[in-house]
Backbone as numpy.savetxt, mean C-alpha at the origin, in Angstrom:
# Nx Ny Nz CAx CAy CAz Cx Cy Cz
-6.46 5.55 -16.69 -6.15 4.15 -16.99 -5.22 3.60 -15.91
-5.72 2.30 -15.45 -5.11 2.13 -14.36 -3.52 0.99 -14.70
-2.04 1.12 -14.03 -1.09 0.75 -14.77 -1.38 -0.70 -14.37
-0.30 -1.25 -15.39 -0.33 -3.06 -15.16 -0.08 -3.39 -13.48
0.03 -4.69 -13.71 0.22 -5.16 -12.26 2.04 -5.01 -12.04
2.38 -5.09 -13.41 4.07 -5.60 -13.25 4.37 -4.18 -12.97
3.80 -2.97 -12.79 3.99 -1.51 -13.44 5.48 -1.26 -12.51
5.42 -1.74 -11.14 6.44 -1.42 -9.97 8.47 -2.34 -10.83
8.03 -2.96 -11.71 9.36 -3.49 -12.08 9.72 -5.05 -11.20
11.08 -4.68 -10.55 11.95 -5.19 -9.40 11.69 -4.66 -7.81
10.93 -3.58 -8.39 10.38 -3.46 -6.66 9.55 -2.89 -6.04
9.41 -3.04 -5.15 7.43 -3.18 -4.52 7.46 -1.34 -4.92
8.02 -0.66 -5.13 6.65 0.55 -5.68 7.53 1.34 -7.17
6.81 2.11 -7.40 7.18 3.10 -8.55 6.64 4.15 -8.29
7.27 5.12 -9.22 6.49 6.28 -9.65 5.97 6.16 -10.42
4.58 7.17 -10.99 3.86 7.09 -12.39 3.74 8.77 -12.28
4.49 9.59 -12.64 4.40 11.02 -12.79 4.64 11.24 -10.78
3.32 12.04 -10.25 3.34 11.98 -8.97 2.84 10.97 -8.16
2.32 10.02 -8.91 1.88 9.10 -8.35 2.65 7.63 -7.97
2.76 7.79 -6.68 3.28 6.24 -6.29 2.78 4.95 -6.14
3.17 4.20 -7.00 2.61 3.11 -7.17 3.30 1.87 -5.66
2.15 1.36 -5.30 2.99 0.38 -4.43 2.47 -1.20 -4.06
3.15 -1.75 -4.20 2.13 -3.61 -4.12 2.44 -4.04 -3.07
1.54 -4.41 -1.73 1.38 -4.46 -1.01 1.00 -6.14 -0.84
1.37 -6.54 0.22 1.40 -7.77 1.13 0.95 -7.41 1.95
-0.52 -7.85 2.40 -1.06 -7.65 3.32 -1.26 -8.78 4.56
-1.27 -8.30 5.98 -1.39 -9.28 7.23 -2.73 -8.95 8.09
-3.59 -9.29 7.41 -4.84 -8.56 8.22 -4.55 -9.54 9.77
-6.02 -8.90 11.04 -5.76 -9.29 11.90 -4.27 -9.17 12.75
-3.78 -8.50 12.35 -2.69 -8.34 13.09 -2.46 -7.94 14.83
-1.32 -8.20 15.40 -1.40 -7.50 16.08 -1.51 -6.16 16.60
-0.91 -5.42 15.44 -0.82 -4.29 15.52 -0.45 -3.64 13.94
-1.14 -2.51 13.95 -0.51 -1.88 12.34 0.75 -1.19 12.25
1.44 -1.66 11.29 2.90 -1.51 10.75 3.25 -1.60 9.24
3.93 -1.16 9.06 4.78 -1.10 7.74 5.96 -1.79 7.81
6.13 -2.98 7.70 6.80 -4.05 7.24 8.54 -3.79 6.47
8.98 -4.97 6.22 9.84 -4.90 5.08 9.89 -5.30 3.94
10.56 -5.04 3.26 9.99 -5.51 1.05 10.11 -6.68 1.75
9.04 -7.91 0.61 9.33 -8.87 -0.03 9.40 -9.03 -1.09
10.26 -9.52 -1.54 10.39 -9.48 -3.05 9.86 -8.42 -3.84
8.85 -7.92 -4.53 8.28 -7.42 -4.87 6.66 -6.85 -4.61
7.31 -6.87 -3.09 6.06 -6.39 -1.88 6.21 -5.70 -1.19
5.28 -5.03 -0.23 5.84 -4.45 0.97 5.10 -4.99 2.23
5.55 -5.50 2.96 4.43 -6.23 3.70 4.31 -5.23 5.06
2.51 -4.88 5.04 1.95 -3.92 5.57 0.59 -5.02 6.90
0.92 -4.82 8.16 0.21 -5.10 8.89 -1.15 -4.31 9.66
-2.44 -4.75 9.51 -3.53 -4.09 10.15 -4.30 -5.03 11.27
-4.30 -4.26 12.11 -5.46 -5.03 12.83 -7.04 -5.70 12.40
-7.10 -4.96 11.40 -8.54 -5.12 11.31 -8.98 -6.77 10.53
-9.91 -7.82 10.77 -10.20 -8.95 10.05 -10.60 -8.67 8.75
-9.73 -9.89 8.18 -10.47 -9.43 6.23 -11.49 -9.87 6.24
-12.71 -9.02 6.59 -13.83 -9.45 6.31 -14.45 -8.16 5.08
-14.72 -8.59 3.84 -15.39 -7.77 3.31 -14.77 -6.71 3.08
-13.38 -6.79 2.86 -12.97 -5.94 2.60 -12.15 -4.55 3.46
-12.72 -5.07 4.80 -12.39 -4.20 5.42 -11.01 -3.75 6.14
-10.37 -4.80 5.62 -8.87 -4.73 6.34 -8.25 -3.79 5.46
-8.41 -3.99 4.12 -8.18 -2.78 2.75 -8.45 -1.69 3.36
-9.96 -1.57 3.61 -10.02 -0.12 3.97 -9.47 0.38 5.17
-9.26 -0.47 6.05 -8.03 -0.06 7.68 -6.67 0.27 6.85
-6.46 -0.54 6.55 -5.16 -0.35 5.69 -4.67 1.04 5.17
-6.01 1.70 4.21 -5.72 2.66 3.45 -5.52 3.68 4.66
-6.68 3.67 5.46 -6.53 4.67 6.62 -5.29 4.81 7.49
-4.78 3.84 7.75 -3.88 3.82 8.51 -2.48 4.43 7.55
-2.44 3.98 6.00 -1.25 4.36 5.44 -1.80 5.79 4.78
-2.35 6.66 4.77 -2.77 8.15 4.60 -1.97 9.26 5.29
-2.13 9.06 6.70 -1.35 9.81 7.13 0.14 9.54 7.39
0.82 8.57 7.04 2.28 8.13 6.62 2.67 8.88 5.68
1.74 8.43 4.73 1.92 9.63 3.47 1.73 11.25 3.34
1.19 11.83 4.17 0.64 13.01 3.79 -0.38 13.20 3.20
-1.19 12.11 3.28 -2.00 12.38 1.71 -3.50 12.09 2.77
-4.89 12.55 2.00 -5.81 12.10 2.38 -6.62 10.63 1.85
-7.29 10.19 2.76 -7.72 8.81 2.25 -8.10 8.62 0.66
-8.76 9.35 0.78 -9.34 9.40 -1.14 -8.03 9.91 -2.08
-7.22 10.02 -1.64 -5.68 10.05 -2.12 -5.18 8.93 -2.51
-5.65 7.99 -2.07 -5.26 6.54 -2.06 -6.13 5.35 -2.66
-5.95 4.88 -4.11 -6.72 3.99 -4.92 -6.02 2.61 -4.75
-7.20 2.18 -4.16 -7.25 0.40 -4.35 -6.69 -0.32 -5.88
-5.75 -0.66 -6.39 -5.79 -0.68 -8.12 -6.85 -2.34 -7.79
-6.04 -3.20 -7.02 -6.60 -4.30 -7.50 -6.35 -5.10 -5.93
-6.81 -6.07 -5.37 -6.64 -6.86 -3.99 -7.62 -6.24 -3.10
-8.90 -5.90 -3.48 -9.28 -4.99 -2.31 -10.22 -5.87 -1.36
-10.00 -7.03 -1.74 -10.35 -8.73 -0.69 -9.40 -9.55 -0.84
-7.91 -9.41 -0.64 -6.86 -9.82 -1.11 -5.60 -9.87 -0.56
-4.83 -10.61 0.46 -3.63 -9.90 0.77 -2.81 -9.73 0.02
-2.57 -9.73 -1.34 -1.76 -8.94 -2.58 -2.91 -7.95 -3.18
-2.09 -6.66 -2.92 -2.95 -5.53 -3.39 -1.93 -4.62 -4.25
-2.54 -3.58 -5.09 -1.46 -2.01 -5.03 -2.35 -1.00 -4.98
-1.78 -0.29 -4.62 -1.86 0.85 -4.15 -1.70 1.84 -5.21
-2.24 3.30 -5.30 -1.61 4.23 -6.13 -2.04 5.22 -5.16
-0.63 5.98 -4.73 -0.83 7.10 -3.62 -0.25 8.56 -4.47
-1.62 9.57 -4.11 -1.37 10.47 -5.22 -0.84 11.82 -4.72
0.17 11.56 -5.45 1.30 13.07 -4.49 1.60 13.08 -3.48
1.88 11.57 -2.49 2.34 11.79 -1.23 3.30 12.74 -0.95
3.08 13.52 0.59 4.02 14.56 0.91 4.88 14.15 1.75
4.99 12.78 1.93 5.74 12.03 3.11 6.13 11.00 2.76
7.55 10.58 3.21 7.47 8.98 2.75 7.68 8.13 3.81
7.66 7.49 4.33 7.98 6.21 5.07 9.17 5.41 4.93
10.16 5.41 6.19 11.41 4.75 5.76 11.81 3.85 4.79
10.91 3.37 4.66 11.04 1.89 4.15 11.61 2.34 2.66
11.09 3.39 2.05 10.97 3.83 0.77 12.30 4.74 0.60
12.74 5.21 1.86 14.20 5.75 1.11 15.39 4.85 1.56
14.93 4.26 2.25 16.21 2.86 2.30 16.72 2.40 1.17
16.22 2.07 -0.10 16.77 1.23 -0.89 17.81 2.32 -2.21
């Protein structure tokens, strides 16, 4: 069962057991792919790739896999997957990304 949208609280991710939940702000077309800083209750994540069809989602996931440790199919689209508001559920990442022990 997949969690609500509010599931992250006050801030762009949670845990759900091992699973990290994370809501994402997306910048397709970018110049370059990056991991951003929170907004509000985001994390704003940059890809090169055009949202066409979805496909900036799927650059996206690829690109944030190995940040995580985790493999692509590690990583569920919950909801935005033609959308620059998305979340994420990353399952058992073995890595985290600054951004996530900053706060």
């Amino acid at each position: 069962m997949a969690a609500p949208r509010n599931a992250t609280g006050d801030s762009f991710f949670a845990w759900d057991g091992d699973v990290l939940v994370v809501n994402i702000l997306g910048k397709p077309a970018a110049g370059r792919d990056a991991i951003g800083k929170p907004k509000g209750t985001q994390l704003k994540v940059s890809v090169t790739a055009a949202p066409k069809n979805g496909k900036a989602t799927d650059h996206m996931v690829r690109f944030l896999a190995p940040l995580f440790g985790v493999a692509v199919a590690d990583i569920e689209v919950v909801f935005g997957q033609e959308n620059v508001n998305k979340q994420l559920r990353i399952k058992a990442p073995k890595k985290l990304p600054a951004v996530f022990t900053a706060q």
